[in-house]
Biopython code that builds the backbone (N, CA, C, O; Angstrom):
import numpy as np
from Bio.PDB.StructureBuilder import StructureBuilder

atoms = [
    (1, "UNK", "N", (0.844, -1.176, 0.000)),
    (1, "UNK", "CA", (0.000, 0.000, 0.000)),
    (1, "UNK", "C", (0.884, 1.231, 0.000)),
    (1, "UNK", "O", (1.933, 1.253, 0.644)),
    (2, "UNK", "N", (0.399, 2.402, -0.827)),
    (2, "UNK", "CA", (1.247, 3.328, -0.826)),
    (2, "UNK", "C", (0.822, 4.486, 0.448)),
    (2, "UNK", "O", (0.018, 4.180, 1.329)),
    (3, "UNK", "N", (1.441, 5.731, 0.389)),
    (3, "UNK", "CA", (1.175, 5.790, 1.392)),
    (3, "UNK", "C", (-0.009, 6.627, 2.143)),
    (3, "UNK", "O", (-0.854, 7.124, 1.400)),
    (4, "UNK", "N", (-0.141, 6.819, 3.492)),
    (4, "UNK", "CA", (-2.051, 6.898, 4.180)),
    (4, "UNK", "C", (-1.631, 8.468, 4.215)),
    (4, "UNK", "O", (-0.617, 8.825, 4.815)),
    (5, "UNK", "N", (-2.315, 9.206, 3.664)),
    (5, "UNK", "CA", (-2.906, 10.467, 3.188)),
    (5, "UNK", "C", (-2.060, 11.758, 3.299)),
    (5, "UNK", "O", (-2.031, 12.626, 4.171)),
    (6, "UNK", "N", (-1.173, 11.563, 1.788)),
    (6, "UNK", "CA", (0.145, 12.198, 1.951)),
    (6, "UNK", "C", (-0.104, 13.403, 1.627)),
    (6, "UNK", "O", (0.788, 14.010, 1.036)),
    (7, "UNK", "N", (-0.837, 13.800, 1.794)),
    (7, "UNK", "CA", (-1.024, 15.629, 1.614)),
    (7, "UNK", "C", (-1.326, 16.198, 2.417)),
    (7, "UNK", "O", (-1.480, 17.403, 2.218)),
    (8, "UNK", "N", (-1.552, 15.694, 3.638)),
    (8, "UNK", "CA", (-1.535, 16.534, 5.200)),
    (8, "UNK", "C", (-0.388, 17.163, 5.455)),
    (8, "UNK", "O", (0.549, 16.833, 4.729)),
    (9, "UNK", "N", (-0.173, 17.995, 6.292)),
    (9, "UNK", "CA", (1.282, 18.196, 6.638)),
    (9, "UNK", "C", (1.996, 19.288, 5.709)),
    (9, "UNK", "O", (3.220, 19.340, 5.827)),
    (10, "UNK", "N", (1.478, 20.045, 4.929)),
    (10, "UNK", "CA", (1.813, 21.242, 4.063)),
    (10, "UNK", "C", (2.781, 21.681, 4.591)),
    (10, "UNK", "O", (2.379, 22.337, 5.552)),
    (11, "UNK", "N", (4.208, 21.723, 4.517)),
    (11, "UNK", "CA", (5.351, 22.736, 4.825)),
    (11, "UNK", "C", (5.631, 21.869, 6.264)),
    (11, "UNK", "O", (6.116, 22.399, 7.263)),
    (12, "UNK", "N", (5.316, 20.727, 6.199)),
    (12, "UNK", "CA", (5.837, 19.649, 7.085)),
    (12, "UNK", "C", (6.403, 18.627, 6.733)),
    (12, "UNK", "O", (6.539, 18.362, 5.539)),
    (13, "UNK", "N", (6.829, 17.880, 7.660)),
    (13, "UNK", "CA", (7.973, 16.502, 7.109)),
    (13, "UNK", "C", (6.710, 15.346, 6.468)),
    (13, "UNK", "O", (7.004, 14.472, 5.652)),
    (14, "UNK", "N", (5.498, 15.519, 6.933)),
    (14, "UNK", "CA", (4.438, 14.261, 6.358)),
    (14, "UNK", "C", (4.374, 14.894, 5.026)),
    (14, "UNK", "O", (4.443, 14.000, 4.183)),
    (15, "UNK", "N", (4.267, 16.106, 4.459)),
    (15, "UNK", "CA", (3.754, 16.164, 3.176)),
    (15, "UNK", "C", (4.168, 15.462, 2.139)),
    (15, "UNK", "O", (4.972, 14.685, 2.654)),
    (16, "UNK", "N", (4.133, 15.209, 0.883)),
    (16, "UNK", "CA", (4.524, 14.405, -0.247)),
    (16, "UNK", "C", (3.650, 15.117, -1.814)),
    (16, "UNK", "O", (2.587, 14.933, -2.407)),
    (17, "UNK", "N", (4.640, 15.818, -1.925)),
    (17, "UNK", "CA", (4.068, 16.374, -3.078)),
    (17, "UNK", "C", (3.896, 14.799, -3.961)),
    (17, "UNK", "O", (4.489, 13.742, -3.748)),
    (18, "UNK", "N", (2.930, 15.107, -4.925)),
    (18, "UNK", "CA", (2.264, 13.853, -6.260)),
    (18, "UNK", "C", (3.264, 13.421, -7.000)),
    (18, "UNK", "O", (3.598, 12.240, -7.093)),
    (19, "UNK", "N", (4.045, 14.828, -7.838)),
    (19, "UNK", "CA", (4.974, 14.365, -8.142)),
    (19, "UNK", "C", (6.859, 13.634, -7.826)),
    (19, "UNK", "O", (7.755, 13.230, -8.567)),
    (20, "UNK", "N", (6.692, 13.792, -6.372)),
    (20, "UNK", "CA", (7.770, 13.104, -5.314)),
    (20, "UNK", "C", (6.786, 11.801, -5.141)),
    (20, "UNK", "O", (7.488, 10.809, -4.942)),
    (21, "UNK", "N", (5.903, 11.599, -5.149)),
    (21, "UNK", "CA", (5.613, 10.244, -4.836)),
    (21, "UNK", "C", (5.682, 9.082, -6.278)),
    (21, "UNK", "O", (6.040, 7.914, -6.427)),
    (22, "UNK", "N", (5.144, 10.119, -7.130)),
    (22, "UNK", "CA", (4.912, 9.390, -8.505)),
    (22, "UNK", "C", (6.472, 8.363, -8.818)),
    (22, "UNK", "O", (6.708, 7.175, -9.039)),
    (23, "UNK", "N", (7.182, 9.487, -8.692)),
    (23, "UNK", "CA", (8.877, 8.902, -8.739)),
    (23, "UNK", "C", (9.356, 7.643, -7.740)),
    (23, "UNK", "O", (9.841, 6.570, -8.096)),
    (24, "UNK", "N", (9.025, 8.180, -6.167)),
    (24, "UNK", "CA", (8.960, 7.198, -5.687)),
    (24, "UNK", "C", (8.360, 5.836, -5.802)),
    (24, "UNK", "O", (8.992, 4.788, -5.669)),
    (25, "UNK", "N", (7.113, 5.938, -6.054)),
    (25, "UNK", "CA", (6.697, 4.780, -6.545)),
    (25, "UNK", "C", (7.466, 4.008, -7.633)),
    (25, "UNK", "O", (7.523, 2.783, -7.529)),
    (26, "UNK", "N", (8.083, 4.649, -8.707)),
    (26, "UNK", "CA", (8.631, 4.404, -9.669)),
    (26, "UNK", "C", (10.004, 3.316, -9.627)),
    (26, "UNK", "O", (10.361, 2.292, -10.210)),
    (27, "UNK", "N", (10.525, 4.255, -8.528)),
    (27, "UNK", "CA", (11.768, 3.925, -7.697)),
    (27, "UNK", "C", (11.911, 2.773, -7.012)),
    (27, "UNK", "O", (12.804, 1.988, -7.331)),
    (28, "UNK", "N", (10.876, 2.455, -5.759)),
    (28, "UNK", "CA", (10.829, 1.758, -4.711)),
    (28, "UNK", "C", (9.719, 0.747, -4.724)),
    (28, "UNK", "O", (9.812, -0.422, -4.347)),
    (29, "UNK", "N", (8.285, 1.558, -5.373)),
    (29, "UNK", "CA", (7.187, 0.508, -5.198)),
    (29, "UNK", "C", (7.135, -0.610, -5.826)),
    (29, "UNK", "O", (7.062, -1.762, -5.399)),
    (30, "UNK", "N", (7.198, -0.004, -7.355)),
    (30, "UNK", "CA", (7.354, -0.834, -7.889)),
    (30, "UNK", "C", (7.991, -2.023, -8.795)),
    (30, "UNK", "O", (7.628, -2.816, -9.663)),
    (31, "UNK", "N", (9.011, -1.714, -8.163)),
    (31, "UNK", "CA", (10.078, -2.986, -7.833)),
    (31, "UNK", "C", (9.894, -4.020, -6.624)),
    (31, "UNK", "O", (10.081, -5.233, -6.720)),
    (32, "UNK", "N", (9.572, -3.468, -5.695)),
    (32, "UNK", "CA", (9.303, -4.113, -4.788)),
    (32, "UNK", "C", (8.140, -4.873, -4.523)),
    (32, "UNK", "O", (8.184, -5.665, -3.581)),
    (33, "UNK", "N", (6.751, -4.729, -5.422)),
    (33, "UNK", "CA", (5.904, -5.438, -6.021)),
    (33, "UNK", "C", (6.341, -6.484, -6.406)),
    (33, "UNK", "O", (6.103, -7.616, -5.986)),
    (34, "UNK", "N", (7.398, -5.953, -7.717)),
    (34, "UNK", "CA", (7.274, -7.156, -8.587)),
    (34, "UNK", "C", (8.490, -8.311, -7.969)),
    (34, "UNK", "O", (8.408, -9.456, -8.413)),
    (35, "UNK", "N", (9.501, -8.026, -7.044)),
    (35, "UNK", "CA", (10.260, -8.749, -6.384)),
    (35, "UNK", "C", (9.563, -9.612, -5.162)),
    (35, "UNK", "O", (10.157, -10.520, -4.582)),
    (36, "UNK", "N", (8.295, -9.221, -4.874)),
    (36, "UNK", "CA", (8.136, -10.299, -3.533)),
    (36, "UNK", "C", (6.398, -10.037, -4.065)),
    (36, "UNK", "O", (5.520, -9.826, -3.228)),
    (37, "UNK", "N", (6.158, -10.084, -5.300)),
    (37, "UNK", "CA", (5.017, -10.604, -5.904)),
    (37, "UNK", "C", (3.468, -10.156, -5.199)),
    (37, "UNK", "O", (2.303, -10.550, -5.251)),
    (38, "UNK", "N", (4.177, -9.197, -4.595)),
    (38, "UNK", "CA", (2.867, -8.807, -4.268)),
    (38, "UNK", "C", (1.866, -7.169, -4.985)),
    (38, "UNK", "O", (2.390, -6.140, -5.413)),
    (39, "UNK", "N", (0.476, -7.459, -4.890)),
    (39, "UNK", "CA", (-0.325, -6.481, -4.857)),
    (39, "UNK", "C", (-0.450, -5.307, -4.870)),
    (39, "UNK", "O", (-1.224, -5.155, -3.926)),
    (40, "UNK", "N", (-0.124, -3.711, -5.506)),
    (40, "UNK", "CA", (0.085, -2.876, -5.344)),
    (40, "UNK", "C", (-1.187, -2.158, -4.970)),
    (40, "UNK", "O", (-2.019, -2.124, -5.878)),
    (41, "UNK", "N", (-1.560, -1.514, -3.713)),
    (41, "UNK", "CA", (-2.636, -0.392, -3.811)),
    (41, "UNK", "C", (-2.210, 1.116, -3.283)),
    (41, "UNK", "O", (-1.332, 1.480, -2.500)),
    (42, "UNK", "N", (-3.391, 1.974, -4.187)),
    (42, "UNK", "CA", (-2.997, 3.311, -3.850)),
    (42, "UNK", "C", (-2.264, 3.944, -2.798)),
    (42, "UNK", "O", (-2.318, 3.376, -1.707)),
    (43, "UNK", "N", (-1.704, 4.818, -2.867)),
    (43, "UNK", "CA", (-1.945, 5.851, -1.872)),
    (43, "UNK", "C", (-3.532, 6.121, -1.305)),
    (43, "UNK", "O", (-4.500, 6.240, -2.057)),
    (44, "UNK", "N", (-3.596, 6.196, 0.285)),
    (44, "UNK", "CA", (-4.873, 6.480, 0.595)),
    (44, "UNK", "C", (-5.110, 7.520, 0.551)),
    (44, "UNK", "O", (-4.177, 8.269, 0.839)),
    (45, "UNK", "N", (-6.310, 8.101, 0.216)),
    (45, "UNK", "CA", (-7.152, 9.446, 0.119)),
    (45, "UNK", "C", (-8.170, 9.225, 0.652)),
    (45, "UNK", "O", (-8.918, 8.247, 0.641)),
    (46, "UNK", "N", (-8.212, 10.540, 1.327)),
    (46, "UNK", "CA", (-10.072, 10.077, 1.917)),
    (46, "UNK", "C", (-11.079, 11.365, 0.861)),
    (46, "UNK", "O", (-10.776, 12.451, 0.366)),
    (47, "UNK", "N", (-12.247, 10.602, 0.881)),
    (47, "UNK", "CA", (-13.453, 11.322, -0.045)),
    (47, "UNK", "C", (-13.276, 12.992, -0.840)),
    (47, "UNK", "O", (-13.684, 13.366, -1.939)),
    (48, "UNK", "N", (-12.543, 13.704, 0.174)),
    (48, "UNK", "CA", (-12.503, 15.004, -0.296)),
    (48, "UNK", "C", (-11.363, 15.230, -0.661)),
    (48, "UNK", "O", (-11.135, 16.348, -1.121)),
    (49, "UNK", "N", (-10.774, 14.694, -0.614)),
    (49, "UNK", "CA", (-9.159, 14.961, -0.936)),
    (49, "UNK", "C", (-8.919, 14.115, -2.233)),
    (49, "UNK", "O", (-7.829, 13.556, -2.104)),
    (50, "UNK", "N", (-9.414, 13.843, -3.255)),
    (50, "UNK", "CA", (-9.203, 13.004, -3.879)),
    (50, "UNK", "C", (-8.112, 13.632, -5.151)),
    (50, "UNK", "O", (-7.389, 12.956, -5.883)),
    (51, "UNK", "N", (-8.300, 15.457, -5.129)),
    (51, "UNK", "CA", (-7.336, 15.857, -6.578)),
    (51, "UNK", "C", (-5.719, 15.402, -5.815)),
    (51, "UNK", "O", (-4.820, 15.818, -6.546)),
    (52, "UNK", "N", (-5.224, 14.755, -4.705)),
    (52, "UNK", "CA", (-3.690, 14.608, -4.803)),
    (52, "UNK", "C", (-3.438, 13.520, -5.534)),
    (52, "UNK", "O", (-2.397, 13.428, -6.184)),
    (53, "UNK", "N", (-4.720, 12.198, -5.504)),
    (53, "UNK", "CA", (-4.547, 11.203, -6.129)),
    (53, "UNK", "C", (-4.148, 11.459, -7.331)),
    (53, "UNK", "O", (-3.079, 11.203, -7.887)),
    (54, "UNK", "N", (-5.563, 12.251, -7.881)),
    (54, "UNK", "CA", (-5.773, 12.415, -9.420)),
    (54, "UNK", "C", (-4.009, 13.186, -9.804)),
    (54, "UNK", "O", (-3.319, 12.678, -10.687)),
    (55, "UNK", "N", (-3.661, 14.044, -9.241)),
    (55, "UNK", "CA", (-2.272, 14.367, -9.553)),
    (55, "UNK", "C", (-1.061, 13.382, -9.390)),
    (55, "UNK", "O", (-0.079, 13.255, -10.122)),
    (56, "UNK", "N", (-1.313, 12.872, -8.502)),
    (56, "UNK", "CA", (-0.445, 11.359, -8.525)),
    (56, "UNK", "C", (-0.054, 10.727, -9.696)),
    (56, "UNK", "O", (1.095, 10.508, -10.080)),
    (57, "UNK", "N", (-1.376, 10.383, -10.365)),
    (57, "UNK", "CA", (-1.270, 9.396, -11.196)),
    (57, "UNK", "C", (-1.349, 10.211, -12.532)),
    (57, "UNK", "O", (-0.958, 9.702, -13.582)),
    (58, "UNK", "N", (-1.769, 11.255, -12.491)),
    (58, "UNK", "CA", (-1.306, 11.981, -13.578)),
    (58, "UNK", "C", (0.350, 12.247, -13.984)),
    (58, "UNK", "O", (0.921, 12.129, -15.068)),
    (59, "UNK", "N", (0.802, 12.607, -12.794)),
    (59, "UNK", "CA", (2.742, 12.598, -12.786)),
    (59, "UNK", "C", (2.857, 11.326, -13.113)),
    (59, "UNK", "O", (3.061, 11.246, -14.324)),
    (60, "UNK", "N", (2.815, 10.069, -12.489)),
    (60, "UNK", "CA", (3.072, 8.840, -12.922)),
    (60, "UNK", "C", (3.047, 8.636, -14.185)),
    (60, "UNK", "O", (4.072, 8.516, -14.856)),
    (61, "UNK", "N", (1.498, 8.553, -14.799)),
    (61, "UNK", "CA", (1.612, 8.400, -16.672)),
    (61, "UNK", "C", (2.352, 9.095, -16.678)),
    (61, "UNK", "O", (3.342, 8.366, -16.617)),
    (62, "UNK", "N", (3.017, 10.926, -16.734)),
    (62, "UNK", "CA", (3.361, 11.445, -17.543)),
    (62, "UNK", "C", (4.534, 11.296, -17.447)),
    (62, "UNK", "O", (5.172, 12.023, -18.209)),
    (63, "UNK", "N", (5.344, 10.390, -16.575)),
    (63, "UNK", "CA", (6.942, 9.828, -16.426)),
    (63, "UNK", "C", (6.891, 8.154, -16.894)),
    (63, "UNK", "O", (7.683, 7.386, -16.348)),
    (64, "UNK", "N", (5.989, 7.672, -17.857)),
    (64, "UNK", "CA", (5.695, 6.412, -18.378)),
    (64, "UNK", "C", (6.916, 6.260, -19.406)),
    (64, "UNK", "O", (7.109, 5.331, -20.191)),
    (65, "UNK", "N", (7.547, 7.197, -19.239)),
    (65, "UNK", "CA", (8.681, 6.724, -20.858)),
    (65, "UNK", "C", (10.119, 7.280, -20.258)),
    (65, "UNK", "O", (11.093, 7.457, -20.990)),
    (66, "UNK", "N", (10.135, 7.601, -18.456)),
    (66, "UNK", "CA", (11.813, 8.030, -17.852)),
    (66, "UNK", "C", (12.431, 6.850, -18.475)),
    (66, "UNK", "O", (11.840, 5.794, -18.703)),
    (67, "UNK", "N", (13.611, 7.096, -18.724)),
    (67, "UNK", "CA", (14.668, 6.364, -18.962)),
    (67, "UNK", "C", (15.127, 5.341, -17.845)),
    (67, "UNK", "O", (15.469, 4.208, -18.184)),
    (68, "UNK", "N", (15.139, 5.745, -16.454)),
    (68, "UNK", "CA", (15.678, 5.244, -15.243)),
    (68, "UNK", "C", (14.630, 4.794, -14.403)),
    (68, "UNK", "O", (15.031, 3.796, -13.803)),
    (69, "UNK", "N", (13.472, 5.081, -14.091)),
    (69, "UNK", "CA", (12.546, 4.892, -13.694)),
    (69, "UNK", "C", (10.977, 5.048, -14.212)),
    (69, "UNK", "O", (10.162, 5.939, -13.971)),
    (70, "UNK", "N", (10.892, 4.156, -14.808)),
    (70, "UNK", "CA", (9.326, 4.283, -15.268)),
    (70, "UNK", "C", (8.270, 4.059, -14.779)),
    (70, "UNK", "O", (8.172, 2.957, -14.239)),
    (71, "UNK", "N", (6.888, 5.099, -14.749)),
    (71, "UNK", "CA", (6.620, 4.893, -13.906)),
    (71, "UNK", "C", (5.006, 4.567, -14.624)),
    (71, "UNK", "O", (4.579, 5.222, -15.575)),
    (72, "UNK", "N", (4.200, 3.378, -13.931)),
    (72, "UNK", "CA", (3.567, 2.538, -14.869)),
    (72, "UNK", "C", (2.309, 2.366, -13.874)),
    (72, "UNK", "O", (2.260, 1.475, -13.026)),
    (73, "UNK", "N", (1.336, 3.291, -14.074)),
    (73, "UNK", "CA", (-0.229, 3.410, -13.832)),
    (73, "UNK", "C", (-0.845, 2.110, -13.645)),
    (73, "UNK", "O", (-1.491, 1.863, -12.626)),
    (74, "UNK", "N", (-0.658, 1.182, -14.672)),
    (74, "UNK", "CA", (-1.828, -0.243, -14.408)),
    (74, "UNK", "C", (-0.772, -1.057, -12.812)),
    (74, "UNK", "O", (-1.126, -2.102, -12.265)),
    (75, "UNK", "N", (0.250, -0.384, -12.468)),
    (75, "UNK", "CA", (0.410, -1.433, -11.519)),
    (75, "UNK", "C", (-0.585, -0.891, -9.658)),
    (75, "UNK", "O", (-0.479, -1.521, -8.606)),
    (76, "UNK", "N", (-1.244, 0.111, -9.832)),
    (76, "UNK", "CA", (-2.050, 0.235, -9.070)),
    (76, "UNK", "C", (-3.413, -0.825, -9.615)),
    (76, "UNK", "O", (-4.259, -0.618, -10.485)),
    (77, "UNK", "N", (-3.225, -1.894, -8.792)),
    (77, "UNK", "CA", (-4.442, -2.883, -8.540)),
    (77, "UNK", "C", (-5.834, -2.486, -8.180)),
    (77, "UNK", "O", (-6.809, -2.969, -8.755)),
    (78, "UNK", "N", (-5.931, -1.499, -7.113)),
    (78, "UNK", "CA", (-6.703, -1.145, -5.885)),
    (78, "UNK", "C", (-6.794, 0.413, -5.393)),
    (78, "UNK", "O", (-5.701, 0.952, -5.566)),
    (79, "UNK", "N", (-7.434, 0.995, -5.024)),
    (79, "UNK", "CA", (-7.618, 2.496, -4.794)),
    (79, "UNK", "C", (-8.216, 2.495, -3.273)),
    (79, "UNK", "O", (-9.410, 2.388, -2.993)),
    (80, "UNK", "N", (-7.175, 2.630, -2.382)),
    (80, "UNK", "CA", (-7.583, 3.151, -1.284)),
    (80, "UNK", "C", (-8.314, 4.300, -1.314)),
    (80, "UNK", "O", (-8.344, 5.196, -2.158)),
    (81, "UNK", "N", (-9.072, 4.122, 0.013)),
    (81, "UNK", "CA", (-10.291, 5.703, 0.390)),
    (81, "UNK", "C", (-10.774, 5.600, 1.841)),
    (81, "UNK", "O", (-11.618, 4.792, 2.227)),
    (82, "UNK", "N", (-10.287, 6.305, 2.433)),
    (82, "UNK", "CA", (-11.018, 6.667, 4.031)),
    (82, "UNK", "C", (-12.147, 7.238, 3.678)),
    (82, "UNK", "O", (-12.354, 7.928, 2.680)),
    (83, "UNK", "N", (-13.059, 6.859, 4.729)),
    (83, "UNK", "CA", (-14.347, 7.170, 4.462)),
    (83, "UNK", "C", (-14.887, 6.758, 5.681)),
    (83, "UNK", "O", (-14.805, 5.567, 5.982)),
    (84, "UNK", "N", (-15.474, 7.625, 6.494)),
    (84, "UNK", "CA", (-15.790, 7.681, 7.842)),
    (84, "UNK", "C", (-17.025, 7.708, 8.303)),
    (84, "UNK", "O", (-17.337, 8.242, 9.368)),
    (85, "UNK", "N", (-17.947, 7.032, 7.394)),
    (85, "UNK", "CA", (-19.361, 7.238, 7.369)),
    (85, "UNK", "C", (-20.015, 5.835, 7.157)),
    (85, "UNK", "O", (-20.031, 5.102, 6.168)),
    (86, "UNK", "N", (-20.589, 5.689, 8.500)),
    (86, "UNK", "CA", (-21.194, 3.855, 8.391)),
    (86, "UNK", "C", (-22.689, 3.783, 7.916)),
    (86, "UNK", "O", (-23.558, 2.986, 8.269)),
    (87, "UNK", "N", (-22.760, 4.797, 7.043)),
    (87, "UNK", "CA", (-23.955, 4.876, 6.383)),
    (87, "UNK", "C", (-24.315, 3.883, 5.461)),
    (87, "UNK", "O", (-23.431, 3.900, 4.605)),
    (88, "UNK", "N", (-25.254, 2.916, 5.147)),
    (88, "UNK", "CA", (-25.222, 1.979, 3.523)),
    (88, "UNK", "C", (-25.998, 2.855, 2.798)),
    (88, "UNK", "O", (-26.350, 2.190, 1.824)),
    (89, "UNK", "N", (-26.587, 4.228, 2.676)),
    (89, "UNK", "CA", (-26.741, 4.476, 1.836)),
    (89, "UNK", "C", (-25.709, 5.264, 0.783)),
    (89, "UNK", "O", (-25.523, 5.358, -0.431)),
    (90, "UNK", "N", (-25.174, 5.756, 2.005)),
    (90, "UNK", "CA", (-23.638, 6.602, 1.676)),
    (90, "UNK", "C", (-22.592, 5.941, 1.304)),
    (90, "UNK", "O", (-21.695, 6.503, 0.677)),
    (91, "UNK", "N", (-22.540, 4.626, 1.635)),
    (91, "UNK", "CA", (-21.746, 3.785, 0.823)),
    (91, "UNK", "C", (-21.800, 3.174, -0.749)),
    (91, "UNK", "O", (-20.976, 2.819, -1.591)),
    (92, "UNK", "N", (-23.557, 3.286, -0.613)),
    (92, "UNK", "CA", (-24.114, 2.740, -2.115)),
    (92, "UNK", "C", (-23.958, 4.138, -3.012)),
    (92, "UNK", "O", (-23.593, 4.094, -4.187)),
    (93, "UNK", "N", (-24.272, 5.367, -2.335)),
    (93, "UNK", "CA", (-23.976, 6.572, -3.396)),
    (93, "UNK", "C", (-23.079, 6.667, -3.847)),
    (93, "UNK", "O", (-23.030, 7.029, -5.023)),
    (94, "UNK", "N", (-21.928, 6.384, -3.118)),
    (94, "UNK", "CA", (-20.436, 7.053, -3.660)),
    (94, "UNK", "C", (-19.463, 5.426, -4.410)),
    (94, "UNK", "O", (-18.649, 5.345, -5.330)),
    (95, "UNK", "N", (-19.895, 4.656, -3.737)),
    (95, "UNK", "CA", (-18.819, 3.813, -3.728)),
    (95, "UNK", "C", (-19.395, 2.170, -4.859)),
    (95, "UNK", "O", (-18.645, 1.536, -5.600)),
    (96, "UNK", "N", (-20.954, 1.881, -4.602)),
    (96, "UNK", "CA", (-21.366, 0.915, -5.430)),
    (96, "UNK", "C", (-21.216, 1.223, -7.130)),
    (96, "UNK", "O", (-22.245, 0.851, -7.693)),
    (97, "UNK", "N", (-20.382, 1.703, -7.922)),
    (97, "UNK", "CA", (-20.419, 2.057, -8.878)),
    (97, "UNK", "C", (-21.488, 2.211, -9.858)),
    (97, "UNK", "O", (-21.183, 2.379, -11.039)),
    (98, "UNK", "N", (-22.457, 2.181, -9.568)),
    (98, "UNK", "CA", (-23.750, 2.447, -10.924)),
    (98, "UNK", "C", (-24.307, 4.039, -10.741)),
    (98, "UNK", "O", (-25.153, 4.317, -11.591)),
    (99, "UNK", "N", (-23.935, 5.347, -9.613)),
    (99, "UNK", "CA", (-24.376, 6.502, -10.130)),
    (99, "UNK", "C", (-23.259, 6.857, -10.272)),
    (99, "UNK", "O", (-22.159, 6.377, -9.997)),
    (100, "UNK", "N", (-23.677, 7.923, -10.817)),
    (100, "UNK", "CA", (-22.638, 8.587, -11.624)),
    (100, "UNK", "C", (-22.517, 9.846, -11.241)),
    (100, "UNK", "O", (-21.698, 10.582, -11.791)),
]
sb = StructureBuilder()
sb.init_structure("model")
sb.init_model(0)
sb.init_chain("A")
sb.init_seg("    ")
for serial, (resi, resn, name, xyz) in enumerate(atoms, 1):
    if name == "N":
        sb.init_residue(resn, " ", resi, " ")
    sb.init_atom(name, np.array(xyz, "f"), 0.0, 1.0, " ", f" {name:<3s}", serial, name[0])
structure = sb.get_structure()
């Protein structure tokens, strides 16, 4: 799993800009996937925070052709999401995929 909700911490040691992670991932994750065969999932985001993802993986594709580290979108399996609401209807709105 990458890592739990790296955009807290603005002008702190937790922050992780998208494109420092994109690399990292590039670097560390996913090698380390494919060396002990396991599962890659997101970085976690919770519900409202979701544009660091979307920038995430936007830097990622757009470093799909580094020379030294490439960095390769389909190896996210899974999309973490905090979500703090034990609602089932609030689960079926956002999360059962059929609205839109």
């Amino acid at each position: 799993m990458g890592w739990n909700e790296p955009y807290f911490g603005v002008g702190h040691e937790g922050h992780i800009e998208p494109s420092d992670a994109a690399l990292m991932w590039a670097k560390f994750m996913m090698p380390l996937a494919t060396e002990t065969e396991l599962t890659l999932v997101s970085p976690t985001s919770n519900r409202k925070k979701t544009q660091w993802t979307a920038d995430f993986i936007k830097a990622c594709y757009a470093n799909r052709f580094d020379e030294v580290n490439p960095c390769d979108v389909d190896t996210i399996e899974k999309f973490a999401i905090h979500d703090y609401n034990c609602s089932e209807k609030h689960w079926r709105k956002f999360y059962d995929g059929t609205h839109e």
